[in-house]
C-alpha positions, 0 to 999 in steps of 0.5 A: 514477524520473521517475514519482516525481518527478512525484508528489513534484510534485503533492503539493508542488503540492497535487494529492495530499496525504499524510496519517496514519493514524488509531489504528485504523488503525495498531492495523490495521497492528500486528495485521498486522505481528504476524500477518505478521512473517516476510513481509518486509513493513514498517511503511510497506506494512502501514499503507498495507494497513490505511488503505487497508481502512479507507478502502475505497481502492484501492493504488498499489504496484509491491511485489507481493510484500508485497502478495500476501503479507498478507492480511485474511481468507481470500480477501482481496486487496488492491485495487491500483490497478496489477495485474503484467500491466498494467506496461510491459515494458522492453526 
């Protein structure tokens, strides 16, 4: 939670900007959600997917699941920028 905070933070403060998808990109983003409409991936995941392969950028995203789920082509992954194994374990 304080993780997110801090970036709310940042992008009040300028650091980070957010910005809107092209048409192209959204386009992406349908041709995904039809493709994948039993994933369980929204709107929201499958626009970050399709600007992030647009924009060949990599994804911040603790949501493995949608993540793993849809793919571009055969052999695709999503490049994320926090894979599983490299979170902190909570005890």
């Amino acid at each position: 939670m304080l993780e997110a905070l801090q970036f709310e933070r940042h992008i009040y403060d300028g650091v980070h900007r957010l910005v809107a998808p092209v048409d192209k990109e959204l386009g992406l983003a349908l041709d995904l959600g039809d493709r994948y409409f039993d994933s369980g991936a929204d709107l929201p995941d499958l626009t970050v997917m399709a600007m992030a392969a647009e924009r060949k950028a990599a994804i911040l995203t603790w949501d493995y699941r949608h993540f793993r789920a849809v793919v571009l082509e055969r052999g695709h992954h999503w490049n994320l920028l926090v894979e599983e194994h490299e979170l902190p374990t909570t005890t």
